[in-house]
N, C-alpha and C positions, 0 to 999 in steps of 0.2 A: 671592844676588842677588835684591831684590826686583820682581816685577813691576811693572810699568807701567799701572795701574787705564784707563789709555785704552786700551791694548792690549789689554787683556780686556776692555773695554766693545766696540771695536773687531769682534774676537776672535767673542764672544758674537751680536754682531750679524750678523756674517756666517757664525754657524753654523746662526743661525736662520732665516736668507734662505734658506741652502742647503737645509735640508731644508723649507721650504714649496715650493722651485722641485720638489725632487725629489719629494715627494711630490705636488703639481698633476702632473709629468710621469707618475708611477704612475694617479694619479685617471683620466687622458685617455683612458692603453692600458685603463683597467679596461671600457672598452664593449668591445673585442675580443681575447678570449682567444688568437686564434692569433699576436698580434702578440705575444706577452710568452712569450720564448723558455724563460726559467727561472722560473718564480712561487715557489718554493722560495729561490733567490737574494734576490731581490725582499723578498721576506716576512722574510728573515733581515736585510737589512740596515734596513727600517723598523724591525724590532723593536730593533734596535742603538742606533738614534738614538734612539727611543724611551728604551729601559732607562737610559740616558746625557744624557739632556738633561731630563727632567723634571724636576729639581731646579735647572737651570743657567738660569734665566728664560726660557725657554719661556713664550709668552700659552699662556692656556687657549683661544682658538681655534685653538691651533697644536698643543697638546696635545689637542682633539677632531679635529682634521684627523687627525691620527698614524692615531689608534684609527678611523677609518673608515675609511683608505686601507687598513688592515689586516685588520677585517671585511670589505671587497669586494674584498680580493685572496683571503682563504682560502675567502672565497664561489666564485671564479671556478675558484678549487683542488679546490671542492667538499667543504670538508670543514667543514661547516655547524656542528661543536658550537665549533669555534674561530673563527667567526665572528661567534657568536652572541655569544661570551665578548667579544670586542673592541665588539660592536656596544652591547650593555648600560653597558660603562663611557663609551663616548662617549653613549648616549640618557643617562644620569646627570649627565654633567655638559653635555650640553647644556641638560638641563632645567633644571639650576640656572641657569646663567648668560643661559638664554632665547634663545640660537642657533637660532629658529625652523625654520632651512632644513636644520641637519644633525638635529634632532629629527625630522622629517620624513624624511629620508633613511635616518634608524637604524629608523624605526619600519618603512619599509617592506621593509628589508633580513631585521629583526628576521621579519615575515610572511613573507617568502617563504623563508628558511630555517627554519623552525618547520613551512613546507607542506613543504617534500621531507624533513624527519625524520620528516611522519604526525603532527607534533601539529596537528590542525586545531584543535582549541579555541584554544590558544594563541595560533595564526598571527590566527585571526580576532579575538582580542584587540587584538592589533597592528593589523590594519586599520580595528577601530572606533575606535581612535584618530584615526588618518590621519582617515577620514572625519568627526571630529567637527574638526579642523582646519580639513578642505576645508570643513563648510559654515558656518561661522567667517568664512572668507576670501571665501565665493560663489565658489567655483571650478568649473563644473561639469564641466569636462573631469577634474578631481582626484575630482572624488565620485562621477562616473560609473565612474573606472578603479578606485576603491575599493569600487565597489558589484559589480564583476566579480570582486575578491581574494576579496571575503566570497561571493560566490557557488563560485565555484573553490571556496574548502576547504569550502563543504557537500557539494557536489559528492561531494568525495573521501571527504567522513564521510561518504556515502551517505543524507543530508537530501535529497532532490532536490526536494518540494515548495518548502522555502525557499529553497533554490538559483534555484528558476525564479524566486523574488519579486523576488529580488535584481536576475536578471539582467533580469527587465522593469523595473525602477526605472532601468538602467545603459541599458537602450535606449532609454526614456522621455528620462532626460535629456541622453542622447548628441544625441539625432534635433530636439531644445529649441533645444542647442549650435549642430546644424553639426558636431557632433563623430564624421564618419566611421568614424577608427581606434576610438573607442567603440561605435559601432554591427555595425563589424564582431564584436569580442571582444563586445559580448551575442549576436549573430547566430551566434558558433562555440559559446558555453556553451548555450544555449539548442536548439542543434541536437544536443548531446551530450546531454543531458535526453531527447531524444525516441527516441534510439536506445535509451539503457533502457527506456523507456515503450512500445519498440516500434512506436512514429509514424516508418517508415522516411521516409516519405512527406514530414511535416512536417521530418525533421530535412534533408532535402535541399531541402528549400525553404528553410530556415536558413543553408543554408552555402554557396548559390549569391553571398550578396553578399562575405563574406572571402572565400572561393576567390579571387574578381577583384581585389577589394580589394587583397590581400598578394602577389599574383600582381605586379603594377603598383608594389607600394612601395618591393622593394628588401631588406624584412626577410628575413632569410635564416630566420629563429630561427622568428617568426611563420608563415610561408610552409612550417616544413618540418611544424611540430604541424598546421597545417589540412590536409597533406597525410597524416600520419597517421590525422585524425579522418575522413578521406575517405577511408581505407583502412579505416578500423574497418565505416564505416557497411558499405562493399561486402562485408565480410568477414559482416556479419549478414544481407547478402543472397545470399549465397552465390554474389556473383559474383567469383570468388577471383583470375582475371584481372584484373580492376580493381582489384580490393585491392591484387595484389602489382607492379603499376604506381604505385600510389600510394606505399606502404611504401619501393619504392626509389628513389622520388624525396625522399623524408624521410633517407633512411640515407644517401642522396648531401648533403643541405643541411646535416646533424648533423654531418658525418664533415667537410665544409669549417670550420663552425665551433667544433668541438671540444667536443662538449656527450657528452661520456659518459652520461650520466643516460641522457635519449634516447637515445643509440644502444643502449644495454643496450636499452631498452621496445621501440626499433624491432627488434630482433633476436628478438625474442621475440616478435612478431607473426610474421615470417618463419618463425619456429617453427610459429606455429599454421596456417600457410596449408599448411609441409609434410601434418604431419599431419591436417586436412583432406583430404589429396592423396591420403591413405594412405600415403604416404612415412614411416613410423613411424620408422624408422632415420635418414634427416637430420633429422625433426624435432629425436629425441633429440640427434643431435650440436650441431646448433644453438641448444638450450636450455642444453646447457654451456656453448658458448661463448660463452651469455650471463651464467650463473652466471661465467663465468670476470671477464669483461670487468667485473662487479658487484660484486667482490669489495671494491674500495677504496672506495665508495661507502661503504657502511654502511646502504645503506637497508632499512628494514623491507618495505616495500611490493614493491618490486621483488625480493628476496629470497622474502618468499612466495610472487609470481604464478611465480617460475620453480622454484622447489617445486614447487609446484602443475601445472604445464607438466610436469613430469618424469614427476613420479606418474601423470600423465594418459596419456603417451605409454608408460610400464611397461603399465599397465594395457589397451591397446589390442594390447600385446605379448607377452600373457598371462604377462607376470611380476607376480603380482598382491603376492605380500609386497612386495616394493620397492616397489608401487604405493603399499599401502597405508604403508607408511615415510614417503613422500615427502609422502602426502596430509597423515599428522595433523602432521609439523613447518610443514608448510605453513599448517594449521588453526589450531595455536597461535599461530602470529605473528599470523593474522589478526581472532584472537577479543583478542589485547592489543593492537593499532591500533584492533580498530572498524570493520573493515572491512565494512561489512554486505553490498556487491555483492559481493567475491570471497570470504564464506563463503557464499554461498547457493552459487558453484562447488563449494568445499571438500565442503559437505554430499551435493550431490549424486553429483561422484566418487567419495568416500566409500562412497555407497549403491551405485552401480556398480561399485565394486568387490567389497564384501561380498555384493550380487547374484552376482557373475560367481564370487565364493568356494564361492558353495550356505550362505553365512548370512547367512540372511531376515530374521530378527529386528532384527539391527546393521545389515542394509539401508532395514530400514523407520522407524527411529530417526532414521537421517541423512536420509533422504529425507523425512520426514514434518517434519525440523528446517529443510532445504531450500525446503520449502513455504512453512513458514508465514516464515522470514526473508522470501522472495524476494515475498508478500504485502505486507509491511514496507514494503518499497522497491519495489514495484513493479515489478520485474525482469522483464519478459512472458517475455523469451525463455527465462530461467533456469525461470519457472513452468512452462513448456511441456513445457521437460526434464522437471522436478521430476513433473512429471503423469505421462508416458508411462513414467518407467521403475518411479510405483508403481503403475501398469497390467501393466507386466511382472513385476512379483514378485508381487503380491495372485495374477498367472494360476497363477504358478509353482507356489502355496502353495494353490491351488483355491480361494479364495475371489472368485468370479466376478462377485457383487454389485458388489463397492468396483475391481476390477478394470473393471469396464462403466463406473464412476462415474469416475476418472479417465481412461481413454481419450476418454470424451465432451468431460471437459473440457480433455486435450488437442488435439480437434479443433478443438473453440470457442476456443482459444487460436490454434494453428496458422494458422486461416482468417481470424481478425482481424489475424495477422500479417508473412499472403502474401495478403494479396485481389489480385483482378485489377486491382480500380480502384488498390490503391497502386503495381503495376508498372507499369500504363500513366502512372499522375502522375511515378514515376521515370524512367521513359524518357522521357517529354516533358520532364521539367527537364535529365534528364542533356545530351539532344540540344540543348537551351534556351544550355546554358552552353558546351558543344564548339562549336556555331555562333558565338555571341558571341567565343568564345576567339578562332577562326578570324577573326572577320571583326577584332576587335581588332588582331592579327598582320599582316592585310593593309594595314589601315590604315596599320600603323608603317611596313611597306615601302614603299609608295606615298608618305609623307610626306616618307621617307627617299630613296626616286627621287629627287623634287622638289626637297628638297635639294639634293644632288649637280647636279644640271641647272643649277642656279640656280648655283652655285659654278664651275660650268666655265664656264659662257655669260660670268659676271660684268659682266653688261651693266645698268647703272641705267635704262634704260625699260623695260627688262622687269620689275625689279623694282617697279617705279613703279607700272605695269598690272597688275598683279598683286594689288601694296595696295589699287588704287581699286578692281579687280576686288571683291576681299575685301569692303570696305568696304561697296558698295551691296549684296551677295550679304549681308551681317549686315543691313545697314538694309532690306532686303526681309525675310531671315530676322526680322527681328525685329518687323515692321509683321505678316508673316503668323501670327507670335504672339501677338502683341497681339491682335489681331482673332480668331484662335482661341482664346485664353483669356477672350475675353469673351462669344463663343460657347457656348464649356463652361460658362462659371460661368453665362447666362442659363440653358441646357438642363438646368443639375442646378440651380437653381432651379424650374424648372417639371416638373423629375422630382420634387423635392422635393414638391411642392404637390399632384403628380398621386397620389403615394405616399399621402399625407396622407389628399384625398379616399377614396380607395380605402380607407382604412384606415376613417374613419369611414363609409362606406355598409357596409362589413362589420359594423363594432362595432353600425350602427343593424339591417341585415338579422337578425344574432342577436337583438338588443334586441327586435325586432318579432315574433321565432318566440317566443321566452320570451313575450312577453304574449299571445299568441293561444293558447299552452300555456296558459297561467296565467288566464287568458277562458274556456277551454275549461273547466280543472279548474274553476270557480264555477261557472260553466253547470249543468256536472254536479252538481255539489254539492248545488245550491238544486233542481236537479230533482228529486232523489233525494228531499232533504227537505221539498219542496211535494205532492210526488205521490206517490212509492214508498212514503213513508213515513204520509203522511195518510192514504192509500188503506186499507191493513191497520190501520191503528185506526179509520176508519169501520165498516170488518165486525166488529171486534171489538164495538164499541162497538152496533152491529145487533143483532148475537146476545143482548148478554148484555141490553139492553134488551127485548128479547125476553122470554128466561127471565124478566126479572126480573115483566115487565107480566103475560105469562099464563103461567105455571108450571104455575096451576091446573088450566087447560084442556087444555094442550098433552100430545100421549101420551107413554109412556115412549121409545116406538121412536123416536119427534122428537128428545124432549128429547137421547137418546144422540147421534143424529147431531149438532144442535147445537153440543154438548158439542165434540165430535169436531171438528168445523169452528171453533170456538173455539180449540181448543188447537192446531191446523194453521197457523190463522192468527195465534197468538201466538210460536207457534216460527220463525215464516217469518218474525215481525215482531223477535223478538229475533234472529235471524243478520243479518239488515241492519241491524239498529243497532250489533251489534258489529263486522261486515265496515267500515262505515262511518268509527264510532268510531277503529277499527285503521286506515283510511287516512287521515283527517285526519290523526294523530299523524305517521306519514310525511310526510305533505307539511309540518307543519311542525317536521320537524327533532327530534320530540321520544322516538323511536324506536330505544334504543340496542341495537347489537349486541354480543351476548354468546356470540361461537364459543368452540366447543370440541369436541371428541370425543365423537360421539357414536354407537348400534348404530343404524342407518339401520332395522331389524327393530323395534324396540322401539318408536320413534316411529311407523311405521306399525300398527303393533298397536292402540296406543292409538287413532290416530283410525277404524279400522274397530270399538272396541268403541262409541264414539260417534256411527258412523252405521247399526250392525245392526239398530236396529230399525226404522228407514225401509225399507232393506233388506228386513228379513223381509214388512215389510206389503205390498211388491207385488212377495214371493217371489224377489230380484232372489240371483245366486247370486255372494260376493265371494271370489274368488280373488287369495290374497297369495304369492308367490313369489318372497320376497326372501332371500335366505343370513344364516343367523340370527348370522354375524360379520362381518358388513360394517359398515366405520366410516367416516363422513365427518367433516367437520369444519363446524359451523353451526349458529345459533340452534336452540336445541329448541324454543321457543316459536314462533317463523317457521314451523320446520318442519313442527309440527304444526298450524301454520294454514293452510298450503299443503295439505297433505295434504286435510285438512276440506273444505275448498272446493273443492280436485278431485274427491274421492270424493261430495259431495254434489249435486256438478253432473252427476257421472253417474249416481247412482242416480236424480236427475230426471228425465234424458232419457233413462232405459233404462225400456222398454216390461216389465209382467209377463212374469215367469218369464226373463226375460235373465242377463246376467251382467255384472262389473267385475272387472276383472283387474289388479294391479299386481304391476312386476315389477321388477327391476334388473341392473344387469351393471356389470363394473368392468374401467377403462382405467387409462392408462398415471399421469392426473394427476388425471383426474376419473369420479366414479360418474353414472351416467345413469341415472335414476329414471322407469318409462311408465307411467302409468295410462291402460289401454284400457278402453271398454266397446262393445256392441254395437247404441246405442239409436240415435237420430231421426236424429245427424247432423248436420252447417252447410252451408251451402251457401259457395263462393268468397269470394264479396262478404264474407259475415258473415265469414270466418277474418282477411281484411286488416284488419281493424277490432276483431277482441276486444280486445288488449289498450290499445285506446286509450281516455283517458277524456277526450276530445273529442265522441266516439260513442255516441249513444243506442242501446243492445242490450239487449232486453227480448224472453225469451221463456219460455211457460209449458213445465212438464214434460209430461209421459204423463200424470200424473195431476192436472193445473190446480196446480202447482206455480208459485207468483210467484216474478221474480227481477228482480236491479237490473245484472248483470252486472259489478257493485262487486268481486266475488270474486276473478274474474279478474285483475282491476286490481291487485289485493291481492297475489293470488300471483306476478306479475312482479315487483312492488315487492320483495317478501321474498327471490326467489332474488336476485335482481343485487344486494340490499345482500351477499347470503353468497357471492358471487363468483361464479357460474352463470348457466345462460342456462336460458330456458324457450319452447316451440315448441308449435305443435298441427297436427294432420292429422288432416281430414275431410272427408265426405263425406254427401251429404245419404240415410240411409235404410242409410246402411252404418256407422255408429257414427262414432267421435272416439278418439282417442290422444293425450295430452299428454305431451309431454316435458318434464325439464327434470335437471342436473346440477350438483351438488355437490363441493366439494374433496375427493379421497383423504385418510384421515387415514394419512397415512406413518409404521412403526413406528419407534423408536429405533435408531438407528446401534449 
């Protein structure tokens, strides 16, 4: 008997109705999983209609509908490689055919299963699609939730620099939108950021607006993650009470909406709060039975961390082989994800454990690998570990140096990451948002009174009064913000302008000390060069006129002193032109420094063989007292100009038969260099005043020594370009002491 070609046209047509109705009725449940009793059933019979009708004229949007109803059913199943598989053949022929909306739908499904298998590259592949879509279309609600995907899987690849870019660009243009639900989710990744970074402070400043947000929406899913990430934070603050209020307020909201994933993570918190607790023995049981609960999942991620979790809780139990088992299967998985935040754990426990073993070497490998990852990513808290326990092994092994050097820097860690200012900013937000929560809560009651009141009375002029009440109580409400926002906007206006001023009488205040500095240095300059400097070539230019006119006449015993006062006055006259010479170059810029390691002994040598024989002439006695291996780090040429000019200025002012004494001593960062002598002295006044060169300071030595006080000037300039300070103390008739110190040269690690 042959068919009826209407009755299979017929036929056909209503097999096709049938599975678009059933599969819309699948699409609907796929928002909540506890509605869809068998997903297994489910799944077996789309694939049926599926395997059986693709050749039997199925549209190709009926045959893309198929394969997506079946990627977001094995999604919701969790079994993400068979998702993935359906979700490809429907992006494939969406994109042929140009089904914008399920392209779109595949792409994003395509991402978030790609993130719970740990392929972040991948996932974020998928999302820059979406996003090159969304800003295609000007979506920003769509570009903003895209710019949250690609933040998320850096997040996970342990990128958190870029992570943070992302999620300012998603809060940027959430906050453009209007787009709340946007603001929130940058407001919870951005708070997650900071908790690595150890910003306890900022990341609860972060997560005060979704707490409320998802609190108020209704999301069960949303509402239970920001209750975990608020159980994380408290957990790094060690206040494990708040933690584990939080955590089981999330394994309450997971367990209503059937999300295994999460509840294996949330379970494995609850692990860590035991042991925290010292409860080592529920911890352990509790890490099974997250292992247990993980087991159909297949994820990489959560499989390591509860490796990881085990090994940890062995190791605190002194079963350290197990410990150690657990740690490196743990290790592996997470060195072929990429997990760069849960190997700097891995490395660490590792190292504590081999510590706790008595071998140092394999502790210091892991822990030294611990360090520099958790640098990487910026891990504070992981660094903090990483510090203190190779503070405890370097002690173990007696090398006390690198032992001192990490404790330190586990302190300077520790105290940037409990200060008192970040508890007291925590407790003021925490109390910030329980109030609010509270007073929110009452509000609903009181609302919901008035309600009820209003429904029993059911009387229309009460209602009536109530409206008009309303009504004027907004039209005042609203005249007194009018009026007060025009207020604020005149007052930050004229805050603005006052800021402003303020800012330029500052810029002009410095502007006016730099030119009276810079007035001052010419002053000096042209004096030096009008006077100090013509001065000693008139006498020069005296003497040798002198000689030159009567030679003949004049006796030997003259001529020699002459002589003598010529050459006095020509040395006097060359150190200030090259003290000079050397600080113009300084003032402009053209004075470069060339540190390096040098014997602080060696350069003082030199400049006492170049002032001995001033020295011997008025018998002055130069004692050096510096350790013949002392090294700083500084201009040698500086140095020994500094030197010159100190040791020259006291054999000046040291009287016959005195002494000059330099000496040194060595601290913690820096060497401190004094050259004492015991001559004339300064009085107050002059000591406020040396080293400025606004200040005319002119005085002769013991023996009618000229000076320009340029030296001084010099020698300030030279220490503070080599990174040091220089000081003086004196006393008029009781000598001078100058100070001044140099960088330690620190040997090789």
């Amino acid at each position: 008997m042959q068919a009826n070609p209407d009755h299979w046209n017929i036929s056909m047509r209503y097999f096709k109705l049938l599975s678009v109705l059933i599969l819309c009725h699948f699409s609907g449940l796929a928002q909540e999983p506890k509605d869809i009793p068998d997903l297994d059933k489910k799944i077996g019979n789309i694939e049926n209609i599926l395997f059986n009708a693709l050749d039997h004229g199925l549209s190709d949007r009926d045959k893309v509908t198929l394969c997506d109803s079946l990627a977001h059913l094995y999604s919701l199943n969790e079994n993400y490689e068979k998702s993935i598989e359906h979700a490809v053949r429907a992006l494939r022929l969406a994109e042929e055919k140009g089904f914008t909306d399920f392209r779109i739908r595949m792409l994003r499904l395509l991402g978030n299963s790609y993130f719970r298998l740990d392929k972040y590259e991948t996932a974020i592949d998928h999302y820059e699609k979406l996003l090159e879509i969304f800003i295609n279309h000007k979506n920003n609600q769509e570009i903003a939730g895209a710019y949250i995907d690609i933040s998320r899987s850096y997040f996970q690849w342990s990128k958190y620099e870029v992570s943070r870019e992302y999620s300012g660009l998603a809060l940027k243009i959430s906050e453009e939108a209007g787009y709340q639900e946007g603001v929130a989710l940058a407001h919870k990744q951005l708070g997650a950021i900071m908790i690595i970074w150890g910003e306890y402070d900022e990341a609860l400043r972060y997560y005060q607006f979704p707490l409320m947000y998802w609190e108020n929406s209704g999301d069960k899913i949303r509402l239970a993650r920001m209750y975990n990430a608020m159980g994380m934070l408290y957990e790094e603050l060690s206040d494990l009470s708040k933690a584990r209020e939080f955590y089981s307020k999330a394994i309450t909201l997971f367990d209503q909406v059937g999300d295994t994933w999460d509840l294996v993570n949330m379970t494995l918190h609850l692990g860590d709060i035991f042991l925290k607790e010292g409860n080592y023995k529920k911890a352990l049981e509790t890490y099974f039975t997250a292992e247990r609960k993980g087991i159909g999942l297949n994820n990489k991620k959560l499989n390591a961390i509860t490796l990881s979790n085990i090994g940890e809780a062995y190791n605190l139990m002194g079963n350290y082989q197990r410990a150690l088992d657990y740690q490196q299967k743990s290790l592996i998985i997470k060195e072929d994800i990429g997990d760069k935040k849960r190997l700097v754990i891995s490395y660490n426990e590792l190292g504590k454990i081999y510590s706790n073993m008595g071998d140092y070497n394999n502790a210091l490998k892991y822990l030294l690998k611990g360090l520099e990852a958790g640098h990487e990513v910026n891990l504070k808290s992981q660094l903090k570990h990483s510090c203190k326990l190779l503070s405890d092994v370097y002690d173990s092994i007696g090398n006390y140096r690198l032992s001192l050097k990490y404790h330190r820097l586990f302190s300077d860690l520790k105290d940037s990451l409990y200060s008192a200012e970040s508890n007291r900013m925590i407790t003021e937000m925490r109390t910030k948002y329980e109030s609010e929560k509270k007073e929110k809560e009452n509000e609903r009651l009181r609302t919901a009174e008035l309600i009820n009141k209003n429904k029993i009375r059911n009387q229309k002029w009460i209602i009536a009064l109530i409206f008009i009440s309303l009504f004027f109580a907004l039209l005042q409400a609203y005249v007194f913000y009018a009026k007060n926002k025009s207020i604020r906007r005149i007052n930050e206006v004229l805050s603005q302008q006052n800021r402003l001023i303020e800012n330029q009488k500052a810029d002009l205040e410095k502007l006016n000390g730099k030119l009276t500095e810079a007035n001052a240095a010419k002053d000096k300059f042209f004096s030096i060069v009008a006077h100090d400097l013509k001065n000693p070539f008139t006498s020069l230019l005296g003497f040798a006129d002198l000689l030159v006119s009567e030679y003949d006449v004049i006796p030997e015993a003259d001529k020699k002193m002459y002589l003598e006062q010529l050459k006095q006055s020509a040395d006097s006259t060359l150190s200030l032109l090259h003290n000079l010479l050397e600080w113009a170059r300084t003032q402009s810029g053209q004075v470069t420094l060339h540190a390096e390691t040098i014997n602080l002994n060696e350069v003082a040598q030199d400049a006492k063989n170049l002032i001995s024989s001033g020295a011997m002439r008025k018998k002055i006695d130069l004692q050096f007292m510096i350790p013949e291996n002392m090294q700083v780090v500084a201009d040698r040429n500086m140095l020994l100009a500094v030197f010159l000019n100190l040791l020259s200025n006291a054999v000046k002012f040291t009287r016959e038969g005195g002494f000059v004494k330099v000496s040194a001593s060595g601290q913690d960062e820096y060497i401190q260099v004094e050259v004492a002598d015991n001559g004339t002295g300064m009085p107050g006044e002059v000591l406020d005043k040396l080293f400025s060169i606004g200040t005319k300071i002119q005085s002769k030595g013991t023996a009618n020594e000229p000076g320009t006080g340029l030296g001084l000037i010099l020698c300030k300039e030279f220490i503070e370009k080599n990174g040091g300070k220089i000081r003086v103390e004196s006393a008029e008739e009781k000598g001078s002491r100058f100070f001044f110190t140099l960088p330690v040269a620190k040997p090789a690690p």
